[in-house]
Backbone and ligand atoms as CSV (ligand in chain L), in Angstrom:
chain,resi,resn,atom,element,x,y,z
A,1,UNK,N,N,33.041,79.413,-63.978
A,1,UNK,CA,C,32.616,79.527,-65.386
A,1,UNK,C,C,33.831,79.760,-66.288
A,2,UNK,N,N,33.886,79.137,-67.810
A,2,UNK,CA,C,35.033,79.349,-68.166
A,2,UNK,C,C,34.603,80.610,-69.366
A,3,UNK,N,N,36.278,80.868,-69.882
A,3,UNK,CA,C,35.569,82.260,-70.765
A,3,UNK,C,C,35.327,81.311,-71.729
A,4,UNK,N,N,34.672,82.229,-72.776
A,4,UNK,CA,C,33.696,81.868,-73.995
A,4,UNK,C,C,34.593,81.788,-74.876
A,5,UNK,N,N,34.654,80.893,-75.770
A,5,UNK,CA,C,36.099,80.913,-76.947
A,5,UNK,C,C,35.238,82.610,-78.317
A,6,UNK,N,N,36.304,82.461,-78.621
A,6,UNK,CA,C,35.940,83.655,-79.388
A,6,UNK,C,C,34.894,83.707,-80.299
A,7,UNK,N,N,34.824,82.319,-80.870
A,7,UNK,CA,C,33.931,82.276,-81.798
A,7,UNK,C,C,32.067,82.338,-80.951
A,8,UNK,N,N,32.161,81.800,-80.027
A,8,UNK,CA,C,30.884,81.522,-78.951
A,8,UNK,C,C,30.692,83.384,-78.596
A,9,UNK,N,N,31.514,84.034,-78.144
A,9,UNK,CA,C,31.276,85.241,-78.176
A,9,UNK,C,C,30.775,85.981,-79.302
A,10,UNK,N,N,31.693,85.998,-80.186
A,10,UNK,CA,C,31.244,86.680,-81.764
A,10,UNK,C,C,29.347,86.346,-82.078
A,11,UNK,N,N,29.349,84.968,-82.092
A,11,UNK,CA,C,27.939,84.318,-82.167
A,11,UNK,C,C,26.885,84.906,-81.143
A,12,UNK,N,N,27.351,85.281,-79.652
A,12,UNK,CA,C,26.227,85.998,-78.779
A,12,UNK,C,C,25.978,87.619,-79.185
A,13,UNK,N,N,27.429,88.228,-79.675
A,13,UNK,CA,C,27.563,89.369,-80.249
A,13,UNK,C,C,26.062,89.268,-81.620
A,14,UNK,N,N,26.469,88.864,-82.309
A,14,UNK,CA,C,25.644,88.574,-83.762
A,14,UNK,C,C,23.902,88.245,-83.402
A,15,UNK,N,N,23.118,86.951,-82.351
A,15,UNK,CA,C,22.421,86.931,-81.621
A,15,UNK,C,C,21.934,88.643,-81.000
A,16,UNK,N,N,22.800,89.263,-80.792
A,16,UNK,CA,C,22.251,90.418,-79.982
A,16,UNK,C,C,22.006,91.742,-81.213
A,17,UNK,N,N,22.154,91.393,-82.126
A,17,UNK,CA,C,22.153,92.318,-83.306
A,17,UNK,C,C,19.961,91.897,-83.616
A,18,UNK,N,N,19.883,91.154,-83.273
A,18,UNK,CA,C,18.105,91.008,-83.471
A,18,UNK,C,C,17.427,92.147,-82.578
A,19,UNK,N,N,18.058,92.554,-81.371
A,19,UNK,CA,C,17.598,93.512,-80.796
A,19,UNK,C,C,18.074,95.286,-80.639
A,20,UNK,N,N,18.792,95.169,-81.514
A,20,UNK,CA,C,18.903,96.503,-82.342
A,20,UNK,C,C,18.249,97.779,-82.700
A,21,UNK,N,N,18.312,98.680,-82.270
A,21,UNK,CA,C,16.840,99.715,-83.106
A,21,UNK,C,C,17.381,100.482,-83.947
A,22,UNK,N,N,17.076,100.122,-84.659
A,22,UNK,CA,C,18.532,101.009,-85.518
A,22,UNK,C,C,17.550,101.493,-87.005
A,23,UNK,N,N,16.144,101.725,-86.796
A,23,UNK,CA,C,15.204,102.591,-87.968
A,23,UNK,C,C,16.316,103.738,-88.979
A,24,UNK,N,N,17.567,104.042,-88.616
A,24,UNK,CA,C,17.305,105.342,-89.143
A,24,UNK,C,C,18.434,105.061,-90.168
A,25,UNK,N,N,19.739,104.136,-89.706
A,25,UNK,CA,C,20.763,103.596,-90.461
A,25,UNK,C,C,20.000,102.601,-91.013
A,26,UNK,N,N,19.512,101.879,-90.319
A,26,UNK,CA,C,19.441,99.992,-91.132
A,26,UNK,C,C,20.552,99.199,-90.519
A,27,UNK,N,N,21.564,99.530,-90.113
A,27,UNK,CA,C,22.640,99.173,-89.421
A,27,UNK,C,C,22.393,98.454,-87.966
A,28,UNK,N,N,22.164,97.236,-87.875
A,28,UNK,CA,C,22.161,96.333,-86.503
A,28,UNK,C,C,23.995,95.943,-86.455
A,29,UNK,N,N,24.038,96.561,-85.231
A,29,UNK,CA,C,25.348,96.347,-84.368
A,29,UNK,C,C,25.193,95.643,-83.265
A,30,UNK,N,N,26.143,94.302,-82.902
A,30,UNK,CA,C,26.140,94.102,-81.449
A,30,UNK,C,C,27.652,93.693,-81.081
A,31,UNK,N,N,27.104,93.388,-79.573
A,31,UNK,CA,C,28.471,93.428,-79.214
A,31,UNK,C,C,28.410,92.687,-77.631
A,32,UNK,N,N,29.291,91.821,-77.713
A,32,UNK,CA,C,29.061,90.756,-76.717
A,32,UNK,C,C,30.376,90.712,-75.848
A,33,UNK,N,N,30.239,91.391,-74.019
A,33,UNK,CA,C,31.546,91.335,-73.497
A,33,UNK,C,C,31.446,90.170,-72.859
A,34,UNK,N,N,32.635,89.603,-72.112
A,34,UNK,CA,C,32.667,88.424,-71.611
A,34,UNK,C,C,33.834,89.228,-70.771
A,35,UNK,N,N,33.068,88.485,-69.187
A,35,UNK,CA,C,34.065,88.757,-68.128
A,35,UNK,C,C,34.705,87.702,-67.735
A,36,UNK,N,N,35.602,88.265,-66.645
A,36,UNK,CA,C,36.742,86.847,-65.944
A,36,UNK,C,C,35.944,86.021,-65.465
A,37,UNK,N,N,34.830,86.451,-65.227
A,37,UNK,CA,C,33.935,84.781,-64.501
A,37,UNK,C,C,33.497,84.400,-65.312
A,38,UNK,N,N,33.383,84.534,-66.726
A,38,UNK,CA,C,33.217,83.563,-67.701
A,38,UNK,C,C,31.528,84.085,-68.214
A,39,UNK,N,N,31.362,85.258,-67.449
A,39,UNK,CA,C,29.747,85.885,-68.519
A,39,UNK,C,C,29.838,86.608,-69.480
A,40,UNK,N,N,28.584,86.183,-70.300
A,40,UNK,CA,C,28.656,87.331,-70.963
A,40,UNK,C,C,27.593,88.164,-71.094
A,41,UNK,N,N,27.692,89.513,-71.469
A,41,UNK,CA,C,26.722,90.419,-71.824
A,41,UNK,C,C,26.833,91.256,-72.924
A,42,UNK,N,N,25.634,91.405,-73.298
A,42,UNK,CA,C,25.407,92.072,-74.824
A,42,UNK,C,C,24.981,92.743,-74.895
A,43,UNK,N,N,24.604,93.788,-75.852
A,43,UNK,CA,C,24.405,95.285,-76.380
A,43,UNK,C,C,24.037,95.064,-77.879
A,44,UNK,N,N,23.038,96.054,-78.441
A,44,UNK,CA,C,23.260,96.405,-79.346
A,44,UNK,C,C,22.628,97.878,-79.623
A,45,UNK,N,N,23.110,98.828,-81.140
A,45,UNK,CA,C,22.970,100.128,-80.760
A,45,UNK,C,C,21.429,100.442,-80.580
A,46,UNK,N,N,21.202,101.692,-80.152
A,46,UNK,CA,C,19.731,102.301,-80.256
A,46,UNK,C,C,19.742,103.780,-80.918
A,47,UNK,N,N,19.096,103.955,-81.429
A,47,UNK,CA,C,18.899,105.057,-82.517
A,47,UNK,C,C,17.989,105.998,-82.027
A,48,UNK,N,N,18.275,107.473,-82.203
A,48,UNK,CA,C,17.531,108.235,-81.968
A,48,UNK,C,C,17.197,109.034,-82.866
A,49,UNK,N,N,16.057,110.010,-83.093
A,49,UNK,CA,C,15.523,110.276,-84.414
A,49,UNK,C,C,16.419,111.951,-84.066
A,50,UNK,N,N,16.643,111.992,-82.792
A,50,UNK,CA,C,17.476,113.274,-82.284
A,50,UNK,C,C,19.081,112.347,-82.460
A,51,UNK,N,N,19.666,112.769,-83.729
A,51,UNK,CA,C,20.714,111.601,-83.948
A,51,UNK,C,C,21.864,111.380,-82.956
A,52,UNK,N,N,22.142,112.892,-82.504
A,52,UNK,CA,C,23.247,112.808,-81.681
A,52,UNK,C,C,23.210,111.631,-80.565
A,53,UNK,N,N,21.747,111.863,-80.150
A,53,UNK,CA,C,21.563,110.770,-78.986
A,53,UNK,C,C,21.874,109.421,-79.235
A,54,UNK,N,N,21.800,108.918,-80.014
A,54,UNK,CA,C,22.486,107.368,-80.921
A,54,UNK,C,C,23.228,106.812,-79.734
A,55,UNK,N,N,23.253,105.528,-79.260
A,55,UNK,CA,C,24.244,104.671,-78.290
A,55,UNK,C,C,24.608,103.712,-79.330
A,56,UNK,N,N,26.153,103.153,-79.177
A,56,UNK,CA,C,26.960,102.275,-80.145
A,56,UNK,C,C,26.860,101.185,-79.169
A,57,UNK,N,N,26.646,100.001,-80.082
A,57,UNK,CA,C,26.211,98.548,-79.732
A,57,UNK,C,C,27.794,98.366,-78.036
A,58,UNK,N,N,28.520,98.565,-78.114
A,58,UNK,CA,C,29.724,98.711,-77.384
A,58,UNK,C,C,29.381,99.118,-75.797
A,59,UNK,N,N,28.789,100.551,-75.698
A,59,UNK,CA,C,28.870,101.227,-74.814
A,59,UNK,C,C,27.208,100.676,-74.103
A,60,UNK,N,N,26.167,100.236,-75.183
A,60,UNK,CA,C,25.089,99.268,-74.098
A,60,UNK,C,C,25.543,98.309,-73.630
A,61,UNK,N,N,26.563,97.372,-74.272
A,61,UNK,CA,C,27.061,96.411,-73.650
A,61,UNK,C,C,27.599,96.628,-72.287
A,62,UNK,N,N,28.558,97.683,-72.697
A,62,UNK,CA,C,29.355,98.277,-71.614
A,62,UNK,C,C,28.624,98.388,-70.315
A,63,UNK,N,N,27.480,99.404,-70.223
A,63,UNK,CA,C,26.852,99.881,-69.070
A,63,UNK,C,C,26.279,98.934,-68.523
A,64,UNK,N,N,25.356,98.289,-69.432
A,64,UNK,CA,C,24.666,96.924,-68.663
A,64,UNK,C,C,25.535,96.463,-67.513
A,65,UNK,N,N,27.175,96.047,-68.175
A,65,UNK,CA,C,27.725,94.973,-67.579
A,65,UNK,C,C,28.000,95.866,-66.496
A,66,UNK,N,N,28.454,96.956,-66.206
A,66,UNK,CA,C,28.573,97.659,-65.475
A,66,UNK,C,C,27.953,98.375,-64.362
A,67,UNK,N,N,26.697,98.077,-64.965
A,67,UNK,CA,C,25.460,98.402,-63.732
A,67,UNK,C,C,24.775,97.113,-63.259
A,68,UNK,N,N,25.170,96.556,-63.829
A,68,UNK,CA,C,24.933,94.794,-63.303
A,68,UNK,C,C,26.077,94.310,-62.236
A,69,UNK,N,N,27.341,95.415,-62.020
A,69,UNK,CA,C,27.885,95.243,-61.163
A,69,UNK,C,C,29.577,94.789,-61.995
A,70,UNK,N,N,29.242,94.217,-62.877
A,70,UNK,CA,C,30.679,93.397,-63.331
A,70,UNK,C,C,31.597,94.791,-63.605
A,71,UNK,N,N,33.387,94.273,-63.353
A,71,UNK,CA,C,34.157,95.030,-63.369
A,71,UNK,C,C,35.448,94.511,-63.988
A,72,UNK,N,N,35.876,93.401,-64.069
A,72,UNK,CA,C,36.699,92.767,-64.662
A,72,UNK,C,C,36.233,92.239,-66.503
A,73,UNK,N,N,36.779,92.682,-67.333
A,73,UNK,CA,C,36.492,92.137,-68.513
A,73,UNK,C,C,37.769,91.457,-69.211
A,74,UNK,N,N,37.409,90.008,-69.899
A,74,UNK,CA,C,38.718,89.907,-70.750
A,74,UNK,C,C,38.513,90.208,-72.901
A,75,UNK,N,N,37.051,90.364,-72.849
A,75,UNK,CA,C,37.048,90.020,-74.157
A,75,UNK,C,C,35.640,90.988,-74.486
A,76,UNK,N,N,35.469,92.009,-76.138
A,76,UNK,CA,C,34.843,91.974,-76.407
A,76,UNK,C,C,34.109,91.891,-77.710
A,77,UNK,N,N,33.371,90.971,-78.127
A,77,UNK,CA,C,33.044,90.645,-79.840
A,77,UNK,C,C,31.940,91.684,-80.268
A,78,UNK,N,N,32.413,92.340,-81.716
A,78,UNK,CA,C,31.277,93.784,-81.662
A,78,UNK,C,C,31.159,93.284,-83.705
A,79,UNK,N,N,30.367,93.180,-83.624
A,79,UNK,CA,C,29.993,92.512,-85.344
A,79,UNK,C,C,28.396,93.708,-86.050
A,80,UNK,N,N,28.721,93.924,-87.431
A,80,UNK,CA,C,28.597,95.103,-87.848
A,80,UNK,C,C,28.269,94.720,-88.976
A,81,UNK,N,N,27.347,94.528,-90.004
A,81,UNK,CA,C,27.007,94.348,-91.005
A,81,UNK,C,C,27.415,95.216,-92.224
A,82,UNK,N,N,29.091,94.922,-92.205
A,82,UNK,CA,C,30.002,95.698,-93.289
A,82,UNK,C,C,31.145,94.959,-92.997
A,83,UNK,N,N,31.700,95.140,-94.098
A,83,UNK,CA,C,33.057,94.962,-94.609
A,83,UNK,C,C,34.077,96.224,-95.495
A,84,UNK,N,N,35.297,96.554,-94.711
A,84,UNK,CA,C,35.377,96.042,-93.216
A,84,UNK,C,C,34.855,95.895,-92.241
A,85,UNK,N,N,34.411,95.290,-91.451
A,85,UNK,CA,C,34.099,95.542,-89.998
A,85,UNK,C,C,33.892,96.892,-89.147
A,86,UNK,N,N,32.932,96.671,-88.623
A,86,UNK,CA,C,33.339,98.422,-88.026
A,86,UNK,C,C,34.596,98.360,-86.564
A,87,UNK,N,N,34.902,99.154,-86.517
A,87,UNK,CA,C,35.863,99.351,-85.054
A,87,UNK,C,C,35.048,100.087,-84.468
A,88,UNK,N,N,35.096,100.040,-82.616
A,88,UNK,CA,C,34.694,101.171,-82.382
A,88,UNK,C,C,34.872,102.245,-82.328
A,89,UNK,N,N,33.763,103.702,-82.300
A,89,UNK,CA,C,33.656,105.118,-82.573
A,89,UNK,C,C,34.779,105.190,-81.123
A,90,UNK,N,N,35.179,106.553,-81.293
A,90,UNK,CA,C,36.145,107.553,-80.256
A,90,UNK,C,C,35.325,107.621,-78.742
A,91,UNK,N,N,34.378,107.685,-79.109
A,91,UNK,CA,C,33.602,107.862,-77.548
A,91,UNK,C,C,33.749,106.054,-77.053
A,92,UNK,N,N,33.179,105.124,-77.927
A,92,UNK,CA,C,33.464,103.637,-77.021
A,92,UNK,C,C,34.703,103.405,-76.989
A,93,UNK,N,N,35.333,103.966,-77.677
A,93,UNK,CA,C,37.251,103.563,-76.897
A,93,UNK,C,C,37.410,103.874,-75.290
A,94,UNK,N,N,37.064,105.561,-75.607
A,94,UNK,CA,C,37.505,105.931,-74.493
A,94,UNK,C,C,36.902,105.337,-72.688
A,95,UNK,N,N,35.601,104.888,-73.780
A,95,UNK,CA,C,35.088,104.332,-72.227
A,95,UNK,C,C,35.473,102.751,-71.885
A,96,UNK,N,N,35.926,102.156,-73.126
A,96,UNK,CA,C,36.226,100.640,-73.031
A,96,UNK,C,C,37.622,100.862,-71.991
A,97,UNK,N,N,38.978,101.771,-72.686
A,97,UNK,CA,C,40.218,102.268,-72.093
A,97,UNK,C,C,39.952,102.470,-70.420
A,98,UNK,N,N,38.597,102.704,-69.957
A,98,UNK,CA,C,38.514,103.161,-68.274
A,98,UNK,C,C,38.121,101.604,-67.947
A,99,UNK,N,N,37.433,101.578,-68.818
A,99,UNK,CA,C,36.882,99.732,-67.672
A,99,UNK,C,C,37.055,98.666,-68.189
A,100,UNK,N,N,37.742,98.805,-69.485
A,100,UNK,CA,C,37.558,97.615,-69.911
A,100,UNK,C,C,39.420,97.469,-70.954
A,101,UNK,N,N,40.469,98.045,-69.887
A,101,UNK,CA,C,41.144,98.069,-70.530
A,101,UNK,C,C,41.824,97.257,-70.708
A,102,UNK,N,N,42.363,96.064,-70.297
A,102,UNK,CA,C,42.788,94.876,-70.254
A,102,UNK,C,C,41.700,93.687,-71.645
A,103,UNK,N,N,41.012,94.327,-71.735
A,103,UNK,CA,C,40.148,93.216,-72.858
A,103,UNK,C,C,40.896,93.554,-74.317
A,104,UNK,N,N,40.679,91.885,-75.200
A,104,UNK,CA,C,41.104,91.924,-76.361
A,104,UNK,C,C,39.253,92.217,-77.261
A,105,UNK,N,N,39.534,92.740,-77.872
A,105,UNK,CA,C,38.353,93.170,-78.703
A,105,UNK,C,C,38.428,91.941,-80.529
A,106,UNK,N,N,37.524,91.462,-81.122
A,106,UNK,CA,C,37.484,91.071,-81.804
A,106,UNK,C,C,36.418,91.486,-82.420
A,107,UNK,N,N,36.450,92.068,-83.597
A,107,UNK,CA,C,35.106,92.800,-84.833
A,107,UNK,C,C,35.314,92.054,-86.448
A,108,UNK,N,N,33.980,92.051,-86.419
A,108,UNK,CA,C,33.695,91.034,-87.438
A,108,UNK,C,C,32.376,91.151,-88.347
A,109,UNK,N,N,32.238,90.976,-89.616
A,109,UNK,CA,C,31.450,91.507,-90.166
A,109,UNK,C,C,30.331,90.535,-89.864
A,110,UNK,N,N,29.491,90.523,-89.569
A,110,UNK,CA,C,27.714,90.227,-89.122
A,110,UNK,C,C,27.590,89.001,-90.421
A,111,UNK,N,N,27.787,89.092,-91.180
A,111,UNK,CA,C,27.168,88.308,-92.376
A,111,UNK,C,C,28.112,87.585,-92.990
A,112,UNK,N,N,29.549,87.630,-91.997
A,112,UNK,CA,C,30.454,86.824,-92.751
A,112,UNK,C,C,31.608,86.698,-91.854
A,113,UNK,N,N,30.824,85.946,-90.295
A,113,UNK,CA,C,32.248,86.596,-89.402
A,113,UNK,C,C,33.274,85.605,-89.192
A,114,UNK,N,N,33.644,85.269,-90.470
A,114,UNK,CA,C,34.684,84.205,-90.761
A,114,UNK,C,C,35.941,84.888,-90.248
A,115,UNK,N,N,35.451,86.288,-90.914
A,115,UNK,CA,C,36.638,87.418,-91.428
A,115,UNK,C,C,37.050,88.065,-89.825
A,116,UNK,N,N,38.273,87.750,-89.415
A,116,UNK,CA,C,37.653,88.426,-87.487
A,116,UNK,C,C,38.871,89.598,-87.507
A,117,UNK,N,N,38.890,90.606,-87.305
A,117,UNK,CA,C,40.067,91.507,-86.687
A,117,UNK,C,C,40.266,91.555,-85.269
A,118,UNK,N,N,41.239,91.449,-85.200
A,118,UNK,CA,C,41.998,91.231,-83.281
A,118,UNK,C,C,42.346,92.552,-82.662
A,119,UNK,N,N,42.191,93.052,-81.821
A,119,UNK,CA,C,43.231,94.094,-81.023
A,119,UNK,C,C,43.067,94.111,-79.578
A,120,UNK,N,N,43.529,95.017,-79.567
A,120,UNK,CA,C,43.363,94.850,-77.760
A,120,UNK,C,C,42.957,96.752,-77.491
A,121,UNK,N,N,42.334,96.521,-76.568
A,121,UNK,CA,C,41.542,98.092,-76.431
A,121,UNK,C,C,42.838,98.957,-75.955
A,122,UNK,N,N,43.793,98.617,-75.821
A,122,UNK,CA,C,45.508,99.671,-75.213
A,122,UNK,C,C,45.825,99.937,-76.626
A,123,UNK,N,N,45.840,99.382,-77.307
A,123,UNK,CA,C,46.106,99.428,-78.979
A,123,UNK,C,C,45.356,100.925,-79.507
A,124,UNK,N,N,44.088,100.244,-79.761
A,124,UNK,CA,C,42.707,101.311,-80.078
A,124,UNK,C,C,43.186,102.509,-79.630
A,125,UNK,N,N,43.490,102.713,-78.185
A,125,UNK,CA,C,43.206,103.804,-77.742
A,125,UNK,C,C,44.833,104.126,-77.016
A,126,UNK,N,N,45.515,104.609,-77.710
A,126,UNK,CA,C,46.728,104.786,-77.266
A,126,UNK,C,C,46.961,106.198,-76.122
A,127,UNK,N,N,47.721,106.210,-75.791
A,127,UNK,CA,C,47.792,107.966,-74.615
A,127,UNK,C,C,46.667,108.498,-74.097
A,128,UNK,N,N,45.949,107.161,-73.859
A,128,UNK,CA,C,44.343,107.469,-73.151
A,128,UNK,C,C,44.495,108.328,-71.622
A,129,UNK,N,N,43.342,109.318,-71.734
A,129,UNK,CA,C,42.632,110.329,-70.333
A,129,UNK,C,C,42.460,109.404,-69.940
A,130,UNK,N,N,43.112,108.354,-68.345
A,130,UNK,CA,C,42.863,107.725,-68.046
A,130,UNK,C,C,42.503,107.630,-66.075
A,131,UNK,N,N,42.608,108.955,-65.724
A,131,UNK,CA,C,42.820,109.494,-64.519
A,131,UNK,C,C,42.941,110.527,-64.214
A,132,UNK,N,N,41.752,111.716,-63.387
A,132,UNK,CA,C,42.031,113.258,-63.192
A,132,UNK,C,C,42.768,113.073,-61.541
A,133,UNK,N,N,43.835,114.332,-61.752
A,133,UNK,CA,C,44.455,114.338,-60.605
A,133,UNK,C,C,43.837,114.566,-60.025
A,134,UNK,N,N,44.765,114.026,-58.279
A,134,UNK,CA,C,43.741,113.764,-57.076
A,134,UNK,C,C,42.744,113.045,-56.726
A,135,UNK,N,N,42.477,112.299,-58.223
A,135,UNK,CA,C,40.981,111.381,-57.735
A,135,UNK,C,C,41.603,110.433,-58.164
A,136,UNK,N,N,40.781,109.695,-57.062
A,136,UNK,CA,C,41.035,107.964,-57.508
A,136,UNK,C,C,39.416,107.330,-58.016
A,137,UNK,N,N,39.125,106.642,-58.170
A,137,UNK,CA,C,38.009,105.658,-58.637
A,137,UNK,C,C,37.542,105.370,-57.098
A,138,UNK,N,N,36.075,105.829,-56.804
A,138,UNK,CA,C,35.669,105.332,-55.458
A,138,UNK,C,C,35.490,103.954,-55.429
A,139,UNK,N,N,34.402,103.932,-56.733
A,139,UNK,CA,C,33.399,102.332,-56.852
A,139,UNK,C,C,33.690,101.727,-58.124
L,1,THU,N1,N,27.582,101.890,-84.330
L,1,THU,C1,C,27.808,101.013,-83.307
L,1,THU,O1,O,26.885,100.539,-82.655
L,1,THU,N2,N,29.089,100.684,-83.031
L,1,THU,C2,C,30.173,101.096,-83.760
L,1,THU,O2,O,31.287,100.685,-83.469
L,1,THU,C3,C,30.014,102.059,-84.835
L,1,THU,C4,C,28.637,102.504,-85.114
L,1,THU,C5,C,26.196,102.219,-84.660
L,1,THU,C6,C,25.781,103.625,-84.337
L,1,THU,C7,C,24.665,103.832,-85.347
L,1,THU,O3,O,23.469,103.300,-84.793
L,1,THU,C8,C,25.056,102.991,-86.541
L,1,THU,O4,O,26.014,102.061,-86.048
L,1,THU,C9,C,25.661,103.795,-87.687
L,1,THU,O5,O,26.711,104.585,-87.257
């Protein structure tokens, strides 16, 4: 499978913003990763009326792909109905930085994602907690 050009990602990202629950902002976020075998998977956030509980369109993406087994990522498109764009929050860095650190991230506003910002998740998240001593990663 080949990877998804950026724009084909951004577009599954945007697609995944219909399934959104997002009652409490109004705010549909998604976010579409694409791995080295050329899949992709999407996320978008879910809202809780207990706010803290809130998941960012990023980190459903994330787990899915992750409990679906995938472990290699090169790319992920996360589109946000604002301008600027949103980046992701401190908590999806830090978890993109463990599994998904090698991916270039591209965010883009939902309603106009002409406009694209580039980075790469080593960028985002610079002097990342990336390993407690003595442990290695079992699985
Ligand atoms: N949100 C995301 O899904 N990703 C981001 O990068 C930033 C914020 C969501 C969380 C919440 O549902 C809404 O956007 C407003 O913060």
């Amino acid at each position: 499978m080949e990877t998804p050009s950026r724009d084909n990602l951004i577009a599954a990202a945007i697609r995944a913003t219909d399934h959104a629950c997002a009652p409490y902002s109004g705010l549909r976020v998604g976010a579409a990763l694409a791995t080295s075998s050329g899949k992709v998977i999407t996320g978008a956030n879910v809202e809780s009326v207990s706010y803290g509980l809130t998941c960012c369109a990023e980190r459903i993406a994330l787990f899915k792909a992750l409990t679906d087994g995938e472990r290699d990522f090169e790319a992920m498109a996360l589109v946000s109905p604002a301008s600027p764009a949103f980046t992701p929050c401190g908590a999806c860095r830090q978890l993109l930085v463990e599994y998904a650190a090698n991916a270039v991230l591209w965010c883009a506003d939902s309603r106009n994602p002409s406009v694209i910002k580039s980075f790469t998740v080593k960028e985002l998240m610079p002097e990342a907690l990336i390993s407690l001593p003595n442990h290695s990663k079992s699985s």
